[in-house]
C-alpha positions as CSV (number, residue, x, y, z in Angstrom):
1,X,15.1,0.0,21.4
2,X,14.8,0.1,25.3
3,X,15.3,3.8,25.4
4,X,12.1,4.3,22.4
5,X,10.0,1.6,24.5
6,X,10.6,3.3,27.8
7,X,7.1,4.4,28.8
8,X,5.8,0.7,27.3
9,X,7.6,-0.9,29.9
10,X,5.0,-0.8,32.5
11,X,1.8,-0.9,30.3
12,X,-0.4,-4.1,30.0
13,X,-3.4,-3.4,28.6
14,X,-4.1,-0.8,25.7
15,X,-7.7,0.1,24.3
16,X,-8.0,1.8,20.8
17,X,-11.4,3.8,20.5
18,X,-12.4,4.5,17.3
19,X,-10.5,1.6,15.7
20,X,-12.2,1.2,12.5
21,X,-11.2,4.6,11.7
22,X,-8.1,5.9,8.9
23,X,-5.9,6.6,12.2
24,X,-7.5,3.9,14.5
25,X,-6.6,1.0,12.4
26,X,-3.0,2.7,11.7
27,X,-2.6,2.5,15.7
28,X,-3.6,-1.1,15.8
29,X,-1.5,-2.2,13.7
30,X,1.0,-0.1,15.2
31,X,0.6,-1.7,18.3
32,X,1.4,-5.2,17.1
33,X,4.8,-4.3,16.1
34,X,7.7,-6.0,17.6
35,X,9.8,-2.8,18.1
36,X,7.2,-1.5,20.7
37,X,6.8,-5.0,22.7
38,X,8.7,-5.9,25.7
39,X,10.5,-9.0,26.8
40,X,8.4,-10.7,29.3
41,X,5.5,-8.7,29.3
42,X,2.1,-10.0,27.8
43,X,0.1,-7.0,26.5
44,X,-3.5,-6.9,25.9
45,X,-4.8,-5.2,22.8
46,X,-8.5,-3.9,22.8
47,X,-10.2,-2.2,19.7
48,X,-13.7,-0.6,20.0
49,X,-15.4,1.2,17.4
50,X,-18.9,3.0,17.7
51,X,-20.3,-0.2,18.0
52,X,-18.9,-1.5,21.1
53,X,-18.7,2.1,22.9
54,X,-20.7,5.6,22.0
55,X,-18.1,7.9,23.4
56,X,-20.9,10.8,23.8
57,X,-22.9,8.9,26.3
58,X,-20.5,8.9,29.7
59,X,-22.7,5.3,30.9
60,X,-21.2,4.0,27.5
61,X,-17.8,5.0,28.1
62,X,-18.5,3.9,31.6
63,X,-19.2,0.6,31.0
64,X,-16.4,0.2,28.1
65,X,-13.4,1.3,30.4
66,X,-14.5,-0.7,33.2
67,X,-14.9,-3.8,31.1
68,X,-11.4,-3.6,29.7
69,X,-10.0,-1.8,32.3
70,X,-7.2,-0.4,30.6
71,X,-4.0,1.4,31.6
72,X,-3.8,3.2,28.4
73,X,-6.5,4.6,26.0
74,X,-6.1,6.0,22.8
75,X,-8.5,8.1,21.2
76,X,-9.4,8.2,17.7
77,X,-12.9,8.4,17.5
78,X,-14.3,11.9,16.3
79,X,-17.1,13.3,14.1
80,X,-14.7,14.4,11.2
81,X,-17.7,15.9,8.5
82,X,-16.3,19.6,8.7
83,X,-19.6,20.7,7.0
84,X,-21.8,18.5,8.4
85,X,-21.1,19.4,12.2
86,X,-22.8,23.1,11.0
87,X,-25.9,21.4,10.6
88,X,-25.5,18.7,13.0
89,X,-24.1,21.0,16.1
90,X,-25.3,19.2,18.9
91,X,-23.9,15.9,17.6
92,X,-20.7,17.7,16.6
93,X,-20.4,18.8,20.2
94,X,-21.6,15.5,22.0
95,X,-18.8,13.4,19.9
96,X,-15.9,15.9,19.8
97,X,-16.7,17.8,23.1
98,X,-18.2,15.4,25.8
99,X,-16.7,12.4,24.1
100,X,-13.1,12.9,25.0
101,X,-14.5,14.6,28.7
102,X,-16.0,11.4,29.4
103,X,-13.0,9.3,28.5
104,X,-11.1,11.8,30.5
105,X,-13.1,11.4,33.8
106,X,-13.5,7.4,33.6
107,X,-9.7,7.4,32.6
108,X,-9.2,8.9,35.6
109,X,-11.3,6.8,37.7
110,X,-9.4,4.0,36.4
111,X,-5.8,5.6,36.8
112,X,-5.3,5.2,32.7
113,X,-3.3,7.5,30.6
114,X,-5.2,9.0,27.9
115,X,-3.8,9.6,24.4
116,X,-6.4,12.1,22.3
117,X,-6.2,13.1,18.7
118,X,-7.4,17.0,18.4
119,X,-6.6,19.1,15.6
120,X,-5.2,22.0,13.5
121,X,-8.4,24.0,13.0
122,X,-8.7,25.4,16.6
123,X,-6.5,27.5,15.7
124,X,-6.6,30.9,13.2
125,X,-2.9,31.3,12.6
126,X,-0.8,33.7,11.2
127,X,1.1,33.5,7.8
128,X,4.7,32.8,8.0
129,X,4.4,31.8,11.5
130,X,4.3,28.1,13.0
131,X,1.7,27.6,15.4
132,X,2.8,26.7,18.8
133,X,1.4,24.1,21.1
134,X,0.6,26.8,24.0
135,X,-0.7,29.5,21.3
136,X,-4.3,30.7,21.9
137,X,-7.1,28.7,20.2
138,X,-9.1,30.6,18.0
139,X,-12.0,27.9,15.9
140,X,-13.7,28.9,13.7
141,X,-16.2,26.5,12.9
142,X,-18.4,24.7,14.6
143,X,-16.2,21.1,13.9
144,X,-13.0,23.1,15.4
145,X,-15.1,24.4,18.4
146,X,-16.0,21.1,19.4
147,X,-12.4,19.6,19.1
148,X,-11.3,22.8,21.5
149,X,-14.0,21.5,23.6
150,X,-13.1,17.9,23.8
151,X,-9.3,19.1,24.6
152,X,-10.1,21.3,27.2
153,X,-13.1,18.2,28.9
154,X,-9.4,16.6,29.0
155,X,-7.2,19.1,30.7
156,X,-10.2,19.8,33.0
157,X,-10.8,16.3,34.0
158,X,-7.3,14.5,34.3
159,X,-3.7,15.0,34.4
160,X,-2.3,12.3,32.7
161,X,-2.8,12.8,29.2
162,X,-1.5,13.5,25.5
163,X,-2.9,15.8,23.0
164,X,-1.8,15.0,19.6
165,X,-2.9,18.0,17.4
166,X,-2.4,17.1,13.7
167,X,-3.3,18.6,10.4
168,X,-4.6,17.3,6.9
169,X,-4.5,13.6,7.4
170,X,-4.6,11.0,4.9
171,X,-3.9,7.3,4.5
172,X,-4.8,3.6,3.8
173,X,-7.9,3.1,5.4
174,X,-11.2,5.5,4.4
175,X,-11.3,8.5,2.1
176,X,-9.4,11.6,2.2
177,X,-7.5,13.9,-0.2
178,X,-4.9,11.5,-1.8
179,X,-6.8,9.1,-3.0
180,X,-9.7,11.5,-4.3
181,X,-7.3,13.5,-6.4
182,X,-5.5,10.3,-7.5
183,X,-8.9,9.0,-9.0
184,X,-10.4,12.1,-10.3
185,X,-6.6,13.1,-12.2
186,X,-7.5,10.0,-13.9
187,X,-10.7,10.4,-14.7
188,X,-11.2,14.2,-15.3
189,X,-9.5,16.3,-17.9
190,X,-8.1,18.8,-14.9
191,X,-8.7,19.4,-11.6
192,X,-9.8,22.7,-9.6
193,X,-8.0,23.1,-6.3
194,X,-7.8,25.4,-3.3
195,X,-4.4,28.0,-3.1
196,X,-5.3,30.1,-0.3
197,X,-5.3,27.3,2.6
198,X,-1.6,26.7,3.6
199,X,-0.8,23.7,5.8
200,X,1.2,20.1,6.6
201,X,0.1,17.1,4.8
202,X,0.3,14.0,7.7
203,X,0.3,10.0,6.6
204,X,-1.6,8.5,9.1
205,X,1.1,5.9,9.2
206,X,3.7,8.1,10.4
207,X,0.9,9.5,13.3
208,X,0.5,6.1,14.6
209,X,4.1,6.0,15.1
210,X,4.4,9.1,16.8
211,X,1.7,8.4,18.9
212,X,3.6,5.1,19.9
213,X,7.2,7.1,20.5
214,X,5.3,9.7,22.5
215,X,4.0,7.2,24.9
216,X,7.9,5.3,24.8
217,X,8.9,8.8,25.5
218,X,6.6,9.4,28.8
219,X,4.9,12.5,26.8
220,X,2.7,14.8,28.8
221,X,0.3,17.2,27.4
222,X,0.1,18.8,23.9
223,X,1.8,18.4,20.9
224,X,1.7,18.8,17.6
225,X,2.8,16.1,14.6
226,X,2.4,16.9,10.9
227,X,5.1,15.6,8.3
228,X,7.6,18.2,7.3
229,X,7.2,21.1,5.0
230,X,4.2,23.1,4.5
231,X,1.7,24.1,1.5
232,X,-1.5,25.0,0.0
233,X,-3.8,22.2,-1.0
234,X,-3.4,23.3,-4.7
235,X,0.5,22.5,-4.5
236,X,-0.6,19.2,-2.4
237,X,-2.9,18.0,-5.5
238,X,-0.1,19.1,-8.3
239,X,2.8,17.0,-6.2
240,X,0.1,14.0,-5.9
241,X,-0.7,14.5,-9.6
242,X,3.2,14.7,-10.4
243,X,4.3,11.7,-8.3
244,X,1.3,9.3,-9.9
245,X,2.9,10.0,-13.3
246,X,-0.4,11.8,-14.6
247,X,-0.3,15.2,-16.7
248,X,-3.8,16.3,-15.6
249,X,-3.9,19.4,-15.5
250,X,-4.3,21.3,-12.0
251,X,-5.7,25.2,-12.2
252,X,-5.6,26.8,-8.6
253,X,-9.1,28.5,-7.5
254,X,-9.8,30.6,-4.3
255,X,-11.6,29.0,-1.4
256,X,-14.9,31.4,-2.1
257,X,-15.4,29.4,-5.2
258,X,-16.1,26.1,-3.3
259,X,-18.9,28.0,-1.6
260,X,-18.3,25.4,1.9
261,X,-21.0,25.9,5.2
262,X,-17.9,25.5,6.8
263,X,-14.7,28.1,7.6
264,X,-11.7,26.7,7.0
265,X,-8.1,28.5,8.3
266,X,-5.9,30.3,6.0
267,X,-2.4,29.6,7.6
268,X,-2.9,25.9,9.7
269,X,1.2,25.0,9.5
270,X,2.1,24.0,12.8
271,X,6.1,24.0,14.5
272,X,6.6,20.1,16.1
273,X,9.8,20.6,17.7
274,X,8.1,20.1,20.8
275,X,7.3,16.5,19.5
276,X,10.8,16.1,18.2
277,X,12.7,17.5,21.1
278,X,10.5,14.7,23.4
279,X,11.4,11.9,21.4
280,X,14.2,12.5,19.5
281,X,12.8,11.1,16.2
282,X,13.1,12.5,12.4
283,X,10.0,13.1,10.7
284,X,9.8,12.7,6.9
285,X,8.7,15.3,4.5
286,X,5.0,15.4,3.3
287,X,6.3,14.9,-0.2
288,X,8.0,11.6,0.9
289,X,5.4,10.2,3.1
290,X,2.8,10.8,0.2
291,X,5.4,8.8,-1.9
292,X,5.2,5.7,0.1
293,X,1.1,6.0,0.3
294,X,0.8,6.6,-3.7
295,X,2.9,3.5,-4.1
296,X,0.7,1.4,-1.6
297,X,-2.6,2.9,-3.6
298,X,-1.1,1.5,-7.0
299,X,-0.5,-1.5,-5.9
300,X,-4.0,-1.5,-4.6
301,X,-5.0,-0.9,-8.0
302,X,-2.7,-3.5,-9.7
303,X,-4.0,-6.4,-7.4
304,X,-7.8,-4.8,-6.9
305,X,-7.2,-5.5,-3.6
306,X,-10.7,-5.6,-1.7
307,X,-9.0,-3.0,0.4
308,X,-8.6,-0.9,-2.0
309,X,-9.6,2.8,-0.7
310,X,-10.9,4.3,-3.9
């Protein structure tokens, strides 16, 4: 425990921006946990959401950090529509791009570390090839453009900082793939899905934590965190449709079917050794991290829980 909670030893006061989000409220409630707490130490946790601070507007973030004054901030607000940032450009780039570049200047004001949550599409990878945390960026959209923006407002702007790039997210909190298939194989006599866009599946659970042992670890720059193993969204919705116990029916399509304003990559997979080797900590396999979420949604279902992300 002391060598995972190294880099906590020292820091009092933690803000989450973007904490009503699927990754925001995973960090939260990361943050609460005993294993990352240290003996003696009385740490502050603050969670703002678009409400409190509007990361596009530098007086906002301004305000915000020098309210709370934090020695850590972690980032998890973004503008996440992929189609709807290539009709809403300018608020694609104000959210993803200045966003981050004014929590990176006011983070340095304040001598704050700055943990920022960037993603797979800034890059056009190869096939067969994981993408590397120094590999070119090449978006191409205008949602992946303004994440490459926000990163490089960071790198620009401060020096303490950690990029987390991850892929494909989904989890408890707010809509995503998992949950949409789960319904509709339930509801639909078979699904259409996707075969020519290969990448990592990630449980937001399992990102919170890595974002925690990063920090424990004294992490500096970019990285990458995805679960292990790679594959197309078509073999994503047959494994959810298999592990739910459902026989629907799942018939792969091209991605030119879907018709989407939006480009999406081909080949996203990205190598996290560079994660692993800083922290020294496993990382599950997509198919067993979707395990543990497709048990938590049934249960949802059982109970109706008013939490209940369907």
């Amino acid at each position: 425990m002391e060598q995972v909670a190294a880099g906590w030893r020292e820091i009092k006061t933690v803000l989450v921006v973007g904490a009503e989000g699927m990754l925001g409220r995973e960090v939260a409630l990361a943050l609460s946990e005993p294993k990352w707490q240290v003996d003696g130490l009385e740490r502050q946790i603050y969670c703002v959401d678009v409400d409190q601070v509007d990361i596009a507007r530098a007086d906002s973030v301004k305000n915000c950090l020098l309210y709370y004054l934090p020695e850590l901030v972690i980032n998890c607000a973004a503008y996440t529509d992929v189609d709807g940032c290539e009709s809403h450009q300018d608020l694609a780039m104000a959210v993803n791009g200045r966003g981050p570049e004014n929590l990176a200047r006011l983070c340095d004001e304040i001598h704050a570390k700055l943990v920022h949550i960037s993603t797979d599409f800034v890059f056009t990878g190869r096939a067969g090839k994981l993408i590397q945390p120094d590999d070119t960026p090449n978006p191409q959209s205008v949602y992946a453009a303004s994440k490459l923006a926000g990163e490089e407002g960071i790198v620009r702007n401060l020096q303490d900082y950690i990029i987390v790039r991850t892929s494909w997210l989904f989890g408890r909190f707010g809509k995503n793939f998992v949950a949409t298939i789960y319904k509709a194989a339930q509801e639909q006599e078979f699904l259409e899905v996707v075969n020519d866009q290969l990448g990592s599946p990630t449980y937001a659970v399992d990102l919170a934590q890595a974002i925690m042992h990063l920090v424990g670890a004294g992490g500096q720059g970019a990285y990458h965190f995805c679960n292990e193993g790679i594959c197309s969204w078509y073999d994503f919705a047959v494994e959810i449709v298999r592990q739910a116990g459902l026989s629907t029916p799942v018939r792969p399509i091209s991605s030119d079917r879907l018709n989407r304003p939006a480009r999406r990559p081909d080949w996203s997979a990205m190598d996290i050794s560079h994660y692993k080797n800083k922290t020294h900590q496993p990382v599950r396999s997509w198919q067993e991290a979707l395990g543990e979420y497709l048990r938590y949604l049934d249960a949802c279902v059982k109970s109706r829980s008013p939490q209940k992300p369907l």
